[in-house]
MARTI-129650 format. One record per atom (N, C-alpha, C, CB): residue in one letter; z, y, x. Coordinates in steps of 0.2 Angstrom, whole numbers, plus 5000, padded with zeros to 4 digits. Each point is the difference from the previous one (the first is absolute). Glycine has a CB too. Example, Ala and Ser with C-alpha at 12.3 -4.5 7.8 and 13.67 -1.06 7.14 Angstrom:
// residues 2
A503949725066/A500050064996/A500050065004/A500649944991/S499050115007/S500150065004/S500350054996/S499049975006/
***
This chain:
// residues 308
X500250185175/X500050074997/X499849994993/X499850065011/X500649974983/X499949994994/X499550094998/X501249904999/X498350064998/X499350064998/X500050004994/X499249985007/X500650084991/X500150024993/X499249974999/X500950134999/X499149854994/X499250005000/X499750024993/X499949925008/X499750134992/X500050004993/X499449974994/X500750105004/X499249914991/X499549964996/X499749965002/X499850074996/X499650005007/X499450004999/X499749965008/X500050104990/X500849875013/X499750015006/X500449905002/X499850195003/X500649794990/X500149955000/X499349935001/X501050084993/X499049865011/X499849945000/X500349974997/X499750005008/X500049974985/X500249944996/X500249965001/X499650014998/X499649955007/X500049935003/X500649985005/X498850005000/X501450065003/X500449995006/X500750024998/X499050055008/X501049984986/X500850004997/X500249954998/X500150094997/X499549875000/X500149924996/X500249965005/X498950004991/X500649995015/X500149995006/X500649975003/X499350074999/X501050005002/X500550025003/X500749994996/X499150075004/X500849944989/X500449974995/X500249935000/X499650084994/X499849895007/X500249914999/X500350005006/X498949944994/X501150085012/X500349975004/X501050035000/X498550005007/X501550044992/X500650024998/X500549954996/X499450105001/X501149885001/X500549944997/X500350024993/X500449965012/X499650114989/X500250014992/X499450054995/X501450005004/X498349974998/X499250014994/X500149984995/X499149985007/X500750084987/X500149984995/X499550044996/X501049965003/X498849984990/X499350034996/X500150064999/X499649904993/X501150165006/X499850064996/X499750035007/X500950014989/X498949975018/X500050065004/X498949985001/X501850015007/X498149964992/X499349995000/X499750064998/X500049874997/X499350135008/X499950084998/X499650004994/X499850045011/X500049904982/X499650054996/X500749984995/X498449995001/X502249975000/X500450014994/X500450095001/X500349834999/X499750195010/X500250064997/X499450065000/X501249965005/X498050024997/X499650054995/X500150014994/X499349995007/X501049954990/X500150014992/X500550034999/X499449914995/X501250085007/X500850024999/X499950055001/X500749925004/X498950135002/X500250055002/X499450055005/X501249934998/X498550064997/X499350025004/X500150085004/X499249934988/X500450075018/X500150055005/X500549975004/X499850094993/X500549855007/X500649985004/X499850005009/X500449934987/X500250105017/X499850035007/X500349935003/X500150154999/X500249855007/X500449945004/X500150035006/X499549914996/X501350055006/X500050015007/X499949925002/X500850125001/X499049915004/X499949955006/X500149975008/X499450034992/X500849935009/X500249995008/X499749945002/X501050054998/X498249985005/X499749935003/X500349965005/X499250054999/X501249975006/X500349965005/X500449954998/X499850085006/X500749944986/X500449974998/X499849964993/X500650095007/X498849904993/X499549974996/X500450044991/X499549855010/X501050204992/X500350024992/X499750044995/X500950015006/X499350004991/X499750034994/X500350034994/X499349945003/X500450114993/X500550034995/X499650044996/X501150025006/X498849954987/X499650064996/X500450064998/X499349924995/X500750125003/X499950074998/X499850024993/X499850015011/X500549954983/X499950044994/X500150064998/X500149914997/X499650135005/X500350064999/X499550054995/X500849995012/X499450044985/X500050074994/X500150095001/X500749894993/X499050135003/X500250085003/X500250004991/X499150065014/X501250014987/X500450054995/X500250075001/X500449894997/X499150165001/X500550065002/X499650015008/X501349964992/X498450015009/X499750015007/X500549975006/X499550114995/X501049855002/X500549945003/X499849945001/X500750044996/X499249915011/X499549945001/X501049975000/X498350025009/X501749944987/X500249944999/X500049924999/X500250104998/X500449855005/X499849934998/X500549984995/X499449965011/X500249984986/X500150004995/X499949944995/X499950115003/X500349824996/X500049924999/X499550014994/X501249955004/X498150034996/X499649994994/X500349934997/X498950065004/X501049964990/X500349954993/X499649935001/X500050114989/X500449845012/X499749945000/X500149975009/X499050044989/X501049995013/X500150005009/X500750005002/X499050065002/X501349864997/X500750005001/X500250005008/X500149934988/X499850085014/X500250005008/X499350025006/X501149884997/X499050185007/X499549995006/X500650035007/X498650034993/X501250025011/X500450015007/X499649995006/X501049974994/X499350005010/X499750015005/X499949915002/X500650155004/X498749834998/X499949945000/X499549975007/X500350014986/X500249935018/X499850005007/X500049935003/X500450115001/X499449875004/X500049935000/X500849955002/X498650055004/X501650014999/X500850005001/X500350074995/X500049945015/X500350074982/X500150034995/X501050005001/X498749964991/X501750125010/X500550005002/X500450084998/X499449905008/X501150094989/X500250084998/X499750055007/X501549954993/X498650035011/X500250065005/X498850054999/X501649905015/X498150004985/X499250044999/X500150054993/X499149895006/X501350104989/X499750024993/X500550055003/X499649914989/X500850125015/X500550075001/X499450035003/X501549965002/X498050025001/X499750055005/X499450014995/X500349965015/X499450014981/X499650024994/X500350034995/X499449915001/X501150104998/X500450044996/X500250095002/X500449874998/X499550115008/X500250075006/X499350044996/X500749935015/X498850034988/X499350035000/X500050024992/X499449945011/X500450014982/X500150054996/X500450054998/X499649945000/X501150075002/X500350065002/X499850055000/X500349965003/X499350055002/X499750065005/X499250024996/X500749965012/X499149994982/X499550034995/X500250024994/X499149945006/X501550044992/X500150014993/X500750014998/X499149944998/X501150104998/X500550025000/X500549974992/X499450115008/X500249854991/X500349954993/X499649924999/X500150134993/X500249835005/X499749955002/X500549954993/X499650035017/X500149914982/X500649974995/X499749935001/X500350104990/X499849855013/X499449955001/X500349955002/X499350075003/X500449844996/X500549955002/X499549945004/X500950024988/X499749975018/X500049995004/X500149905001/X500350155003/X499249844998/X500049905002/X500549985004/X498949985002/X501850034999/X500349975005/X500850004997/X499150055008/X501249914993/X500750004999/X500550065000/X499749905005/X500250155002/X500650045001/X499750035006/X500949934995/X499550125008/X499950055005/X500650005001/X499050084997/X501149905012/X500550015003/X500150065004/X499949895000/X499650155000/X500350055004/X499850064996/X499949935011/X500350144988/X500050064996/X499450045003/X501350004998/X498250004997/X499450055000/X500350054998/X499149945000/X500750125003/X500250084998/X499550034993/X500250025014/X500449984984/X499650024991/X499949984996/X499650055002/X500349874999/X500049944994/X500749954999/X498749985003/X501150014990/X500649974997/X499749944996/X500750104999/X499749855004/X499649924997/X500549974994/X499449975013/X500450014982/X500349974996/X499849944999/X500250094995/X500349855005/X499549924999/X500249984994/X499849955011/X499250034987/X500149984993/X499849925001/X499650134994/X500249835000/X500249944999/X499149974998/X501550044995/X498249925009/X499649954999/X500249944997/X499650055008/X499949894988/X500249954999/X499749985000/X500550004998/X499449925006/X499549955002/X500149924997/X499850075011/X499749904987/X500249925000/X499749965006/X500150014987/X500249955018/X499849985006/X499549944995/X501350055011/X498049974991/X499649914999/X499749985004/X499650014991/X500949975015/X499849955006/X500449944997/X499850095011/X500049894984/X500549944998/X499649984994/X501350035005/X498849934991/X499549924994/X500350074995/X500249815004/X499350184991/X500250024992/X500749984999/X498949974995/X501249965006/X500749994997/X500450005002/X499749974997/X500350055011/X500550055002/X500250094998/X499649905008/X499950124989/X500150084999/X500349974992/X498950115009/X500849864987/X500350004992/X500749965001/X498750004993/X501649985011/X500849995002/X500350045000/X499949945005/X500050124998/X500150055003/X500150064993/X499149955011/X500650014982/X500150074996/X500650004997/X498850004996/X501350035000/X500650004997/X500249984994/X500150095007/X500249894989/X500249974994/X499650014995/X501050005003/X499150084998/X499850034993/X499250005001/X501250094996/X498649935011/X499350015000/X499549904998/X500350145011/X500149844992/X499649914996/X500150004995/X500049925008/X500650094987/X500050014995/X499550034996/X501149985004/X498750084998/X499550034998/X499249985001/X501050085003/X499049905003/X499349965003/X499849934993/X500550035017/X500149934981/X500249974997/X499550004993/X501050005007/X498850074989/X499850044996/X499450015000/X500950025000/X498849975005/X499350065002/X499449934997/X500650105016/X499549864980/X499249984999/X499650054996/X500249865001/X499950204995/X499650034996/X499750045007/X500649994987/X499850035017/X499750055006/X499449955002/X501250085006/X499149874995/X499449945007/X499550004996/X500849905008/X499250094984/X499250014995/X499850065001/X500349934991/X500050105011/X499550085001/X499850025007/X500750054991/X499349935015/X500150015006/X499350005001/X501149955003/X498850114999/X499550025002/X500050025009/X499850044986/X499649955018/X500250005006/X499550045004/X500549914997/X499050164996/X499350035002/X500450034997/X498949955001/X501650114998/X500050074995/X499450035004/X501450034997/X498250024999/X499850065003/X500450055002/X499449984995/X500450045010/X500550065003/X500150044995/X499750005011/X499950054987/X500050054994/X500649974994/X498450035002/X501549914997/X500549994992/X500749975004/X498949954989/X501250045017/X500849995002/X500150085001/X500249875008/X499550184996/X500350055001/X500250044992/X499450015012/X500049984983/X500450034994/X500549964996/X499050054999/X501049895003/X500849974998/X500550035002/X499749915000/X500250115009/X500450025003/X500250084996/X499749925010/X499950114989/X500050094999/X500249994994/X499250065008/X500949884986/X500150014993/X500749974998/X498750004998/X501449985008/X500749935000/X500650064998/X499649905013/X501150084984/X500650025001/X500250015008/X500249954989/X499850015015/X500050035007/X499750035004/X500449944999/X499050084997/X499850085006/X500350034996/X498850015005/X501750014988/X500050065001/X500850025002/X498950014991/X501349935009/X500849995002/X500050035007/X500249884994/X499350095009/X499950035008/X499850074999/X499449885006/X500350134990/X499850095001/X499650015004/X500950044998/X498549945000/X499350005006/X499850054998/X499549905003/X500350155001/X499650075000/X499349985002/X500950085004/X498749954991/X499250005002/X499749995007/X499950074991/X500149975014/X499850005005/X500449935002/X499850135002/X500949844997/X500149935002/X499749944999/X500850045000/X499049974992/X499649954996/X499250005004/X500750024988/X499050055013/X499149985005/X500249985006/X499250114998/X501249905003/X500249955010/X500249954999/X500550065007/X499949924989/X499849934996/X499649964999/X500450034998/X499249994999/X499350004997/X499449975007/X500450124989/X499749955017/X499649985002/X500149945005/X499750124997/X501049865009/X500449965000/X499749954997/X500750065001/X499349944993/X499949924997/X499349965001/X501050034991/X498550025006/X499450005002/X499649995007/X500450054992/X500049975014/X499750005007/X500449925002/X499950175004/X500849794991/X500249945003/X499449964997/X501450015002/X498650024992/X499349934996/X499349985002/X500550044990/X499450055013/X499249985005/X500049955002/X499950085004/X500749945001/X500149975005/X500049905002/X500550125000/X499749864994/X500249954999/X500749995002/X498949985000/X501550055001/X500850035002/X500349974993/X499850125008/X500049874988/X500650034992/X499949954996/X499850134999/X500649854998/X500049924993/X500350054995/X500449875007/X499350134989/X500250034991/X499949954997/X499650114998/X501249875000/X500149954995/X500550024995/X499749925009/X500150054984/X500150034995/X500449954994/X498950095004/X501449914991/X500149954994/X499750054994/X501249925005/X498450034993/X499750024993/X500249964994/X499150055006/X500950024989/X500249944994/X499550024993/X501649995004/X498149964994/X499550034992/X499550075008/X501549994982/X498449985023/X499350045003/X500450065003/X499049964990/X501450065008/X500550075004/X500449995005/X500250054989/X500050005013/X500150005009/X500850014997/X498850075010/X501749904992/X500750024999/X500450005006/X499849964989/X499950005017/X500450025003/X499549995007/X501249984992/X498950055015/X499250005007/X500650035005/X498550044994/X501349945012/X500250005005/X499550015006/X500949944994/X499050105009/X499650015006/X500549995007/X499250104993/X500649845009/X500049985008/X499850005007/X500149954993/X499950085009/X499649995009/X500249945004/X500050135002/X499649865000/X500249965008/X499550045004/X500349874996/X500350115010/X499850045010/X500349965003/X499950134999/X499949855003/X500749965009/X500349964998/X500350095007/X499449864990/X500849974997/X500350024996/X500349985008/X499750084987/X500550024996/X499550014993/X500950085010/X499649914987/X499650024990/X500650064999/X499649834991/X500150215006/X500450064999/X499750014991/X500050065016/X500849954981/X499850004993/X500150095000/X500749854994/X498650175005/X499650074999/X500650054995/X498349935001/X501550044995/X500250034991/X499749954995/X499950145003/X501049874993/X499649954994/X500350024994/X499749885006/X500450084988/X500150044995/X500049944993/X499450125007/X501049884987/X499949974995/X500350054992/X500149885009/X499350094987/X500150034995/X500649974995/X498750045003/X501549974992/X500649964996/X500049955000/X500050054994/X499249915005/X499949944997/X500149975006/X499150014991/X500450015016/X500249965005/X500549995005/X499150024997/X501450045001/X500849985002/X500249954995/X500450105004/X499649884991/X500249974997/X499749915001/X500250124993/X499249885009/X499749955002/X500249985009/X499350044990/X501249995009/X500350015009/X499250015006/X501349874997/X498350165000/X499349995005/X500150045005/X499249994991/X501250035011/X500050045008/X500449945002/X500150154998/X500649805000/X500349965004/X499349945002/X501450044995/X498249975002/X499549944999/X499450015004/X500349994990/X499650085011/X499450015005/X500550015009/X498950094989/X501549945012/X500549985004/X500249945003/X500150074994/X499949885003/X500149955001/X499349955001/X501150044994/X498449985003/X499449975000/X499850045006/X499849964987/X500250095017/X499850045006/X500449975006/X499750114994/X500949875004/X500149975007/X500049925000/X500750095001/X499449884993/X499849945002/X499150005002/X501049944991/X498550095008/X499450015002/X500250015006/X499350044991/X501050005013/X499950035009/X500749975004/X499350154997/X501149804996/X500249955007/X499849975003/X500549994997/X499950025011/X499549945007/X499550045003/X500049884994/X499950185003/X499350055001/X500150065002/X499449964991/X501150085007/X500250065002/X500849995003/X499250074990/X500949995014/X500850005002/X500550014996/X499750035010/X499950034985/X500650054995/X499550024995/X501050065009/X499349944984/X499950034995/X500350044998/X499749945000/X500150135000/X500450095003/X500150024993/X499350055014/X501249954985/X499950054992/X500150065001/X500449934995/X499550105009/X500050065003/X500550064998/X499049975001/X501750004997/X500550024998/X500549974997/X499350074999/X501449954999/X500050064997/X500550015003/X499550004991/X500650095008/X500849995000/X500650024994/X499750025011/X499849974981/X500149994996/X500549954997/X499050055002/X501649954996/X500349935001/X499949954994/X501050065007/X498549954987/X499949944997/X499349995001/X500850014991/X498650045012/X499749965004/X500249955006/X499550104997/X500949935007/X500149955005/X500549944998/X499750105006/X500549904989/X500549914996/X499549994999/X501150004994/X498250025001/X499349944998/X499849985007/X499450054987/X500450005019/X499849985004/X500349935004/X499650124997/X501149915004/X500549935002/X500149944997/X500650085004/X499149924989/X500049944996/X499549945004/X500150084988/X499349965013/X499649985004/X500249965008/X499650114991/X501049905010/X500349985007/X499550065006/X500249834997/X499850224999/X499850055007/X500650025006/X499250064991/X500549955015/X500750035003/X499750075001/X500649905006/X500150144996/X499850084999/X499950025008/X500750034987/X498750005016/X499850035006/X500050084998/X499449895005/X501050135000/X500050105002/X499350025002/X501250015006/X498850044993/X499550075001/X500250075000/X499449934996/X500450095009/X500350094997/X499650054999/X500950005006/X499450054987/X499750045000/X500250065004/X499949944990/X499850095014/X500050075004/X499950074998/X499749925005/X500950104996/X499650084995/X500150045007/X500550014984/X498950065016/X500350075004/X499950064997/X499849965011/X500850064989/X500050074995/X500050065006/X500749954989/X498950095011/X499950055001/X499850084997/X499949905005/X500250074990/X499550054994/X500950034996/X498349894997/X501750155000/X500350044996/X500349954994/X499250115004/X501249884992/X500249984996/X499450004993/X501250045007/X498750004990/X499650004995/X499449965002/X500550104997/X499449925009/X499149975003/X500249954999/X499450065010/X501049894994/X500249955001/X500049964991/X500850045014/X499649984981/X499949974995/X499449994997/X501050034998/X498750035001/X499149994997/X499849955001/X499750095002/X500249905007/X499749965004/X500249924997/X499950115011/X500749894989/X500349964997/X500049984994/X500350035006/X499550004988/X499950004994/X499249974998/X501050105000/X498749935007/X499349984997/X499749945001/X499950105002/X500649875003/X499949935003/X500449964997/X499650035009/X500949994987/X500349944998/X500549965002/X499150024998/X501350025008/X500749995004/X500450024997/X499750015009/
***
């Protein structure tokens, strides 16, 4: 039977637990990365079926809605056998508590039709490092070794201690936060996110400096096998220094033989995703899940506010 549970009445130890044992566990669903992502966060749960599902959800208006915090590229429903038809019956049940929902789901595809949700699949990419260094830099593409080719002013700057505090302000000062169009409340969930992996000892901030300045940092996690590239970011100099193809390349030759994948956690951006395939990534699905219930206008606010 799947139980609502809420807050204050959540076990930690026993979700972590319960998480590891699940086949598609994955670092964003750990309970303190989502007390930072998404504090107040509820769950459903199915002990018999060792399953599980957080519950990021938000109110507005006196409306309890869910709703993907910024940085948290995939959760759903996650179980030791893991199968459309379980995620259709955890889907049933948020249903019946919420009447809007916008949220992405760990799994390939849904074979069969839940009532009131609409799945759209979007585009992961990974670089498989169950195999030698010199097997993934085979793997790159022309222009990106050509580029690699270039990088000794980055490798003199490589730093492999950023402070957390000075990548995130690279990040929040970069040309590409503002390309992305981060809203404040996205940037603190960020913020706190990045902070609850570094505790942890979760998180590699690695940076290229040039003349003592930060020009280009990257924030990495590892969990289970996977390096997941967090958010990163270069300033003029350090595109120009090719330092993002350099830390990139210097993260996976570090976790070949070590990890299974190196998750870029996107895109479906299509010149994101060509640098990423420079790389020899392949592209794995995920869907995003919406239920609209709510009134046209409601529905865009809600929408507007988060950033869909």
């Amino acid at each position: 039977m799947i139980e609502h549970v809420p807050h204050q009445r959540l076990d930690r130890t026993r979700w972590d637990a319960m998480l590891g044992a699940c086949a598609n566990n994955l670092w964003y669903a750990q309970s303190h990365v989502l007390d930072a992502a998404s504090p107040g966060w509820d769950a459903l749960i199915d002990h018999a079926q060792g399953a599980l599902m957080p519950l990021t959800h938000h109110s507005k208006w006196g409306i309890n809605y869910l709703h993907q915090p910024f940085t948290i590229q995939q959760l759903g429903v996650f179980a030791p056998d893991p199968s459309p038809a379980l995620s259709s019956e955890f889907l049933g049940v948020v249903a019946q508590r919420y009447r809007h929902a916008d949220i992405y789901l760990a799994q390939h595809g849904m074979d069969t039709v839940v009532r009131g949700w609409t799945f759209i699949q979007q585009q992961d990419q990974l670089i498989p490092l169950d195999r030698s260094s010199e097997e993934i830099a085979a793997g790159y593409s022309t222009n990106h070794r050509r580029n690699l080719r270039k990088v000794e002013e980055a490798d003199r700057g490589f730093d492999r201690a950023v402070p957390v505090e000075e990548l995130i302000e690279l990040l929040v000062t970069s040309p590409q936060f503002k390309e992305w169009g981060i809203r404040p409340h996205q940037e603190a969930t960020m913020r706190r996110v990045m902070h609850a992996a570094h505790a942890r000892g979760e998180a590699s901030l690695w940076g290229v400096r040039s003349e003592g300045g930060l020009e280009a940092a990257a924030c990495f996690i590892h969990f289970g096998g996977r390096t997941i590239f967090l958010k990163g970011a270069a300033m003029a100099r350090g595109r120009g220094m090719h330092a993002m193809h350099f830390l990139i390349d210097s993260m996976a030759r570090a976790r070949a033989g070590k990890d299974k994948w190196l998750d870029f956690a996107g895109s479906n951006d299509p010149d994101l995703a060509r640098f990423y395939a420079g790389f020899g990534a392949v592209p794995q699905l995920y869907l995003r899940a919406t239920l609209h219930r709510l009134p046209g206008f409601v529905r865009w606010v809600l929408d507007k506010k988060h950033g869909r």
